[in-house]
Structure formats: C-alpha cells, structure tokens
BAMIFI-984662 format. One record per residue: residue in one letter; x, y, z of N, C-alpha, C in turn. Coordinates in steps of 0.001 Angstrom, whole numbers, plus 500000, padded with zeros to 6 digits. Layout:
type,n.xx,n.yy,n.zz,ca.xx,ca.yy,ca.zz,c.xx,c.yy,c.zz
a,X,Y,Z,X,Y,Z,X,Y,Z
...
//
This chain:
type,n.xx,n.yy,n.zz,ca.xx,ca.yy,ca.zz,c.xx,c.yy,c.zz
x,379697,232493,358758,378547,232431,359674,377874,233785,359826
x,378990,234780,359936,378192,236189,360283,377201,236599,358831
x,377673,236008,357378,376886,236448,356650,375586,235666,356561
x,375521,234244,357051,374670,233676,357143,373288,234273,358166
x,373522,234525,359171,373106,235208,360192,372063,236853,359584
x,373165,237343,358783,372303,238534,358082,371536,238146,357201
x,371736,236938,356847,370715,236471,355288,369598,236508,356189
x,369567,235362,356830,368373,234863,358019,367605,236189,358546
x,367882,236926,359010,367233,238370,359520,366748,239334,358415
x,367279,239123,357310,366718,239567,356020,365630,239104,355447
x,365573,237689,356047,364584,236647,354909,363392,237084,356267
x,363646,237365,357341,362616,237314,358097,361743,238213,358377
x,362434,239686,358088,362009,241068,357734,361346,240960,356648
x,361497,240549,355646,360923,240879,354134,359766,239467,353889
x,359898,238080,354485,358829,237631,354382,357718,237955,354721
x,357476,238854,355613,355384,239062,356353,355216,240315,355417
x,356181,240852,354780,356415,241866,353411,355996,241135,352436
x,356422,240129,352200,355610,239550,350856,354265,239281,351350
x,354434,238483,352254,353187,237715,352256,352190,238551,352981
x,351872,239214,353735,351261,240096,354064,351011,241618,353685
x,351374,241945,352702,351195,242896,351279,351897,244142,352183
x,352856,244548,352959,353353,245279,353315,354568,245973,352687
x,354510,247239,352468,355334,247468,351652,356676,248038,352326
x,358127,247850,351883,358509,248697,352871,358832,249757,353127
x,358321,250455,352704,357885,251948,353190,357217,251300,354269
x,356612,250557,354561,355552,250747,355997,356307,250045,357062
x,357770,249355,356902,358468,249206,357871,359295,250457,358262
x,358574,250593,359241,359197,251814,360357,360132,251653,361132
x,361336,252263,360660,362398,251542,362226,362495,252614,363358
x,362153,251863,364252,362166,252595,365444,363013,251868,366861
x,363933,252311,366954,365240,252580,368046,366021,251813,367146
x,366414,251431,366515,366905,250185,364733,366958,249177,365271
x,365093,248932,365402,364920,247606,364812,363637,247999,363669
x,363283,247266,363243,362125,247481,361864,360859,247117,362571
x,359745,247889,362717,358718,247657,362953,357577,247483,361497
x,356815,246667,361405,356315,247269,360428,354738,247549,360638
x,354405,247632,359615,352820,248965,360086,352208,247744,359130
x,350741,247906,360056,349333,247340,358547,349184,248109,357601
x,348715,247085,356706,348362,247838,355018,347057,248345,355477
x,346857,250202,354797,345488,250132,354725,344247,250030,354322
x,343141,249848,355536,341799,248876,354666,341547,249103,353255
x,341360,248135,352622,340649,248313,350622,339539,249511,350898
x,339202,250250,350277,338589,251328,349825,337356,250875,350285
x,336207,251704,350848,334988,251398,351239,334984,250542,352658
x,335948,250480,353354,336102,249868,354446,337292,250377,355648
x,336650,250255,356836,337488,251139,357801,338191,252351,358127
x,336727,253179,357661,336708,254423,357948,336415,255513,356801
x,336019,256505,357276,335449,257796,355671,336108,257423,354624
x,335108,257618,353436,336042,257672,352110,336517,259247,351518
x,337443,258689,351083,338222,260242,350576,337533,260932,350166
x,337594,262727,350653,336963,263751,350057,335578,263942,350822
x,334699,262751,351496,333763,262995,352060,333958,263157,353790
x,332647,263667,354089,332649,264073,355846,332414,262151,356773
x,333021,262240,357448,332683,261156,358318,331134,260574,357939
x,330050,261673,358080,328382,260988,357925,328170,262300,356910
x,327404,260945,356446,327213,261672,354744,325474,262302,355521
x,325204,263269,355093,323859,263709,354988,322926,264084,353824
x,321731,262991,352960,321448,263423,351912,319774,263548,352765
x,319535,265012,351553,318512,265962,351308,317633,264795,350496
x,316611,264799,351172,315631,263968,350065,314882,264117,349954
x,314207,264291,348575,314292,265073,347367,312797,265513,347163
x,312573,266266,347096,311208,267341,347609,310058,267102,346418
x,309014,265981,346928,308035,265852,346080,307317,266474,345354
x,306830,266357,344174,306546,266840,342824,305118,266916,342664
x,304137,267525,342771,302701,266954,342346,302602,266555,341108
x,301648,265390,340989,301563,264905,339783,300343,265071,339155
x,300027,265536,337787,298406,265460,337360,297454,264412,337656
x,296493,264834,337818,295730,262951,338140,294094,263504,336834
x,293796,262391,336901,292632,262074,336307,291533,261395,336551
x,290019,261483,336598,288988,260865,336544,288164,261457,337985
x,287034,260955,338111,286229,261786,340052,287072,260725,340662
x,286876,261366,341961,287644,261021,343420,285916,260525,344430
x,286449,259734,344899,285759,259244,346123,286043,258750,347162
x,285553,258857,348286,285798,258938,349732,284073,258301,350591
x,284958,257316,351267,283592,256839,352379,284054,256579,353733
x,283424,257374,354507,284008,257326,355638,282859,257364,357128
x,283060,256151,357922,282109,256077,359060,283231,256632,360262
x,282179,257904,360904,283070,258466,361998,282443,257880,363194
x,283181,257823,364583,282140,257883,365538,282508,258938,366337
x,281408,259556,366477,281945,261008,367387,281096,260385,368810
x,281412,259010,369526,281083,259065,371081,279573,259014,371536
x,279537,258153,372622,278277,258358,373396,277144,257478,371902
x,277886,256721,371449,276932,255955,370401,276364,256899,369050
x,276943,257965,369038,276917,258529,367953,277462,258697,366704
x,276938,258544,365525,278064,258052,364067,277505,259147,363365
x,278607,259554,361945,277788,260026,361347,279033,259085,360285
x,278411,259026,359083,278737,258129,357565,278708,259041,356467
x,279284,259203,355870,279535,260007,354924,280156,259403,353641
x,279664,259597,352425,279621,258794,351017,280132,260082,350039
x,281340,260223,349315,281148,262086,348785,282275,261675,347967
x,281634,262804,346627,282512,262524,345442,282813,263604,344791
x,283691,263800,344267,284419,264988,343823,284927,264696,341967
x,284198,265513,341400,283638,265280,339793,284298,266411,339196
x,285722,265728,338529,286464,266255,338137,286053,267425,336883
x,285217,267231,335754,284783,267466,334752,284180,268668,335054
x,283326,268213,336423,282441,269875,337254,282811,270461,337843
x,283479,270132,338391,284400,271000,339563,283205,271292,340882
x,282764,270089,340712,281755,269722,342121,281997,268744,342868
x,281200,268646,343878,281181,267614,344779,280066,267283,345127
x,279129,265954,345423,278084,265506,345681,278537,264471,346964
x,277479,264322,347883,277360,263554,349035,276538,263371,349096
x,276546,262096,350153,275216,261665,351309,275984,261453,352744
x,275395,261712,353358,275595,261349,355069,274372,261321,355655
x,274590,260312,356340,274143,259589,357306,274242,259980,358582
x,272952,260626,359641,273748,260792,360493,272386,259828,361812
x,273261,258910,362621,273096,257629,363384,273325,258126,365261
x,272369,257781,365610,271934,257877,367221,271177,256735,367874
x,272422,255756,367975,272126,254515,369022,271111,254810,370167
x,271108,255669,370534,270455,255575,371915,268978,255959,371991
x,268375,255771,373225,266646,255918,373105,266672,257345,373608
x,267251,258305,374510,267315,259528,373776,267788,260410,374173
x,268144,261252,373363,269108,262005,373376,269739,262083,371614
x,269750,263266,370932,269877,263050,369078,271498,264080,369719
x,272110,264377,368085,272655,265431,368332,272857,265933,366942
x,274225,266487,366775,273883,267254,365329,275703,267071,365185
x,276303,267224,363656,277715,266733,363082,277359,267404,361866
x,278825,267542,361218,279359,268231,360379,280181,267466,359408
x,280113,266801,358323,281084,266071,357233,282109,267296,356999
x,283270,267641,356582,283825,268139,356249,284893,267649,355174
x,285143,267936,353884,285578,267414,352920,287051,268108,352493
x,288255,267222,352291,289246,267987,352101,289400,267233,350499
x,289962,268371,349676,291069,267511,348848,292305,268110,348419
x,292839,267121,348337,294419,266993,348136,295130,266584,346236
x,296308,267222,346220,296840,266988,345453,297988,265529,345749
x,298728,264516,344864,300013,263724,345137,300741,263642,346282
x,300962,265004,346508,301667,265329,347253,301072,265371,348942
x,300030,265564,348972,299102,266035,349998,299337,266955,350168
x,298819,267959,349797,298908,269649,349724,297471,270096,349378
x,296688,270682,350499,295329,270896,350069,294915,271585,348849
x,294051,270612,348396,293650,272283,347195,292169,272517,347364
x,291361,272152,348010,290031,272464,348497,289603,271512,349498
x,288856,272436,350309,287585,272083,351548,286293,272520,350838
x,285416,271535,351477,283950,272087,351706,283111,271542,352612
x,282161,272126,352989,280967,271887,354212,279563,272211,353531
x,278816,271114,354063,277256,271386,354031,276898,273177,354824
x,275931,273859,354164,275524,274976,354713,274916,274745,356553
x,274749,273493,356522,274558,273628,358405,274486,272498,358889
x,274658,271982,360322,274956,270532,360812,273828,269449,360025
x,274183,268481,360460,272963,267392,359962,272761,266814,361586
x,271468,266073,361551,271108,265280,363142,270514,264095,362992
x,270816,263591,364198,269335,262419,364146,268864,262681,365498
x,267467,262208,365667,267145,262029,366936,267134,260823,367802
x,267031,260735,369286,267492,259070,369561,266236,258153,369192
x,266386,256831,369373,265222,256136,369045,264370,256721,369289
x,263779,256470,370531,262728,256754,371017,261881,258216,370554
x,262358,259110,370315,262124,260297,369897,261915,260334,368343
x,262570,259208,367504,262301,259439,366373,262766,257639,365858
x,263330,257716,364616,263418,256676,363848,265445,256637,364533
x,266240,257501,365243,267729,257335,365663,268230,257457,364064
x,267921,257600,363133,268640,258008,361746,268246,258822,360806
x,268811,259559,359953,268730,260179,358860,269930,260583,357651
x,268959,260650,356440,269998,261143,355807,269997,262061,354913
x,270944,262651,354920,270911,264109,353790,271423,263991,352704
x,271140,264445,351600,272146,264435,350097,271916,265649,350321
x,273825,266104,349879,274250,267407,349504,275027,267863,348810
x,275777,269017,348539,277114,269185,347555,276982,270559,347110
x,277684,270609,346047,277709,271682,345445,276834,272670,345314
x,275436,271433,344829,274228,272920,344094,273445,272769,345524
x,273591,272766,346630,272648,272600,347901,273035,273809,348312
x,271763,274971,349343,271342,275850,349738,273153,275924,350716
x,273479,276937,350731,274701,277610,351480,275953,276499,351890
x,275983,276076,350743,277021,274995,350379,278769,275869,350532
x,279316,275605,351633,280446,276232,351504,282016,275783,350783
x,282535,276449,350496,283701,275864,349760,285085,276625,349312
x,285884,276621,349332,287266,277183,348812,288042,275675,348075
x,288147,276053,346735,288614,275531,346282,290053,275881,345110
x,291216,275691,344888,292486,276495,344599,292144,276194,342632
x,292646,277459,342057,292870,277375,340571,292904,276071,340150
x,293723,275374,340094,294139,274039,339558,294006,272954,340518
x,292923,272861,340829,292107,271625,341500,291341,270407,340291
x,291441,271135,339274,291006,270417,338558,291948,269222,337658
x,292888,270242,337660,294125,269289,336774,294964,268028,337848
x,294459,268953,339457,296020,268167,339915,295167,267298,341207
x,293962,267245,341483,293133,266970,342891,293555,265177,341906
x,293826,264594,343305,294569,263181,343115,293990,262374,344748
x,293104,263048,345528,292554,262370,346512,291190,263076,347705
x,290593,262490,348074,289516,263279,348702,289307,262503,349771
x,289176,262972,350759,288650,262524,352272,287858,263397,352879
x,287011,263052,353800,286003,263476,354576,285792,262957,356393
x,285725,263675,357084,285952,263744,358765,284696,263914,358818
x,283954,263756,359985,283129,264352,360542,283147,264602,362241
x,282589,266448,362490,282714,266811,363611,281684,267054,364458
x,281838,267006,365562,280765,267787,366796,280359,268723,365997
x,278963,268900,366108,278422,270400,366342,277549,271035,367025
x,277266,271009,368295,276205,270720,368891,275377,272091,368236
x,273773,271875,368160,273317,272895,367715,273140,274666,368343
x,273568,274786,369767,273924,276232,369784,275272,276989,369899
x,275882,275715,369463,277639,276256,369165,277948,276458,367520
x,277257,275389,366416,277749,274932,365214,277803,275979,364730
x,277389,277408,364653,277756,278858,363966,279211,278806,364437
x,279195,279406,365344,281039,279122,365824,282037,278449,365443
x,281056,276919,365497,282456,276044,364963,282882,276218,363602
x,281726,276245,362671,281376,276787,361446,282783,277937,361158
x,282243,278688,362040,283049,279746,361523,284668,280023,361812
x,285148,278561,363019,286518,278789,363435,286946,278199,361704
x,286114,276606,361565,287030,276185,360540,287220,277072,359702
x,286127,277776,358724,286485,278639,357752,287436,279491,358160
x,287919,279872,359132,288744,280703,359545,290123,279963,359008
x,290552,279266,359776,291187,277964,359216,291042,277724,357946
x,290469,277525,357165,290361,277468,355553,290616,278351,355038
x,289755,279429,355602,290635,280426,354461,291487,281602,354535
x,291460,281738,356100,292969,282725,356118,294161,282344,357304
x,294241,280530,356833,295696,280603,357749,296276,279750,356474
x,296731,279254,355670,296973,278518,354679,297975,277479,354964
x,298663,277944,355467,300037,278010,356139,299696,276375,357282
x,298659,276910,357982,298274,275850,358832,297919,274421,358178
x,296819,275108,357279,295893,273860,356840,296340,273038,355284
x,297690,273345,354944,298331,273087,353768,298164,271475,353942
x,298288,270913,354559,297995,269103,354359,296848,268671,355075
x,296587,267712,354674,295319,266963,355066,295265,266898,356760
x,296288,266310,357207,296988,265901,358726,296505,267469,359697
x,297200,268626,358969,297146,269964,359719,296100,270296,359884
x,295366,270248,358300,293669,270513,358631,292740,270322,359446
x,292740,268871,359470,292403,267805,360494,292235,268215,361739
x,293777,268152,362064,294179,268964,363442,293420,270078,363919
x,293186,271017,363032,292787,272350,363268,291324,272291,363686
x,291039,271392,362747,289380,271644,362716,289254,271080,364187
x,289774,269782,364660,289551,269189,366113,289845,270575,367166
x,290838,271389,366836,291034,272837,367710,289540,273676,367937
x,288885,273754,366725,287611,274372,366756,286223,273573,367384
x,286661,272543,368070,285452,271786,368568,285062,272319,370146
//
C-alpha cells in the first residue's frame, strides 16, 4: 500500500508536467512540497523582447527632396474681411526661372476700396522654401459706388520692381507653389513690404517652410 500511495503522488506531480508543458526544473519545492511555476509566455508576448528596452523608440526617417519637373501652378481666393477678396492665378515656369500672375483684387461694398499684396512661396518635396516673390506694390479696388468694386493686374517676373529671392537649385528641385494674400493698407504697405523681405531674406531659419513663412508674414501685418 505504502508503495502504491507514492506511485499516486508521483503520477499527480508529473501529470500538469506533461500536460501543461512544465518542466521540472520549474517545480519549486518549497517547505517539501513541490510547487510548480508557469511556463514562460511564447516569444513576442508578455512582456519586452530580449535585448530590447521596454518601449522601443524609432527615429523617422528624415525626408529627402526629390527632383520635380514641368511649371507649377497655384490659384488661390483669399478673403482678407469686411467683404474684401483678393484672387490670385500664378505660375512658376520652370524652363525660365519666372513667374507670371494675375490677381484680382474685389470690394463688395459701396464704399470704402482698399489695397493687398499676393505673395508667392515655393517649395521643394519636402516643403523647404526655395523662393518668394511680390508684386513691386499693393494692388486695390475701389468700392462700388466709387468705381466698378474690381480690378485686375497681370504681373511677374518682367513687371516694374518685381521682388524676389529665389535659391540656386529652384530650378531642378521647386515641386510646389502657393500664394497668400495680405493687408496692405496704403500708408503702411512700405513697412509691411519691408518686414516680409526682412523675413525673406535675412531670417532663413524662420521662413524655411511654407507654414513658418506664412506665419511670419501674418506677424508683419
């Protein structure tokens, strides 16, 4: 009987060993009786994998500009308030290393005109500026009543004090063009004029993406 007794306590220890993949090494005896321990989780489950930190942190992966090809175009209706628009149509001609526009500039009201500024960025893939430019001075309309409330200008490159900074390799790598238009009222627009260029051309740092530019120029209003 007594050996019977040890079979039985043997078969009962080592069965949840088979069948429950426990090895026994993982029966622990503690005060002598056999405890045994869980197997642990399959790989990729319940908790870090070997060699790595608890949370993995990946760096991702620092965009490339890419060459682009053919002119760029941009159309854009702003409303700068109080029923005032200005529209802007502008293309950027890869071959010339110009830019041509029209804007439109629109005064809902019977009266009261005012005066705006298109301002043209372009960008490489990446959005990384590689040139601005501005008409040499605001455009206006007057309100109805005072006039027709519309007008429009064609301008660009070969137009009277056409401003512009544009980077070495604008030609190989310019992959997008947009255009804003700002306040200018006519005895401030020298000023404003002159914060953006300030901004264009000696903070770089600032106006390196389309977004910052943007930003900046709204600083100079």
């Amino acid at each position: 009987m007594r050996s019977l007794a040890k079979t039985l306590i043997a078969l009962a220890v080592l069965a949840p060993v088979a069948l429950g993949g426990i090895t026994p090494a993982q029966a622990q005896p503690v005060g002598g009786a056999a405890v045994l321990l869980p197997p642990p989780p399959p790989p990729g489950q319940g908790g870090p994998r070997p060699g790595l930190a608890e949370t993995e942190t990946k760096t991702p992966a620092a965009c490339v500009p890419q060459p682009a090809s053919g002119d760029l175009h941009a159309a854009k209706s702003t409303y700068l308030g109080a029923a005032h628009y200005q529209n802007s149509d502008v293309w950027y001609h890869r071959d010339q290393n110009t830019i041509t526009a029209a804007t439109t500039t629109i005064s809902n009201n019977w009266f009261g005109g005012f005066h705006a500024t298109p301002i043209v960025v372009v960008s490489d893939s990446c959005g990384e500026v590689l040139g601005k430019a501005y008409p040499g001075s605001p455009f206006w309309a007057s309100g109805k009543f005072e006039g027709n409330g519309s007008r429009t200008d064609n301008w660009g490159s070969a137009s009277a004090g056409f401003k512009y900074a544009f980077s070495s390799d604008i030609q190989k790598m310019a992959a997008r063009i947009d255009v804003q238009s700002v306040w200018t009222p006519k005895p401030r627009w020298g000023a404003i004029l002159d914060c953006v260029a300030k901004a264009v051309l000696a903070d770089p740092a600032t106006t390196v993406t389309v977004v910052g530019f943007l930003g900046q120029v709204g600083k100079c209003i």
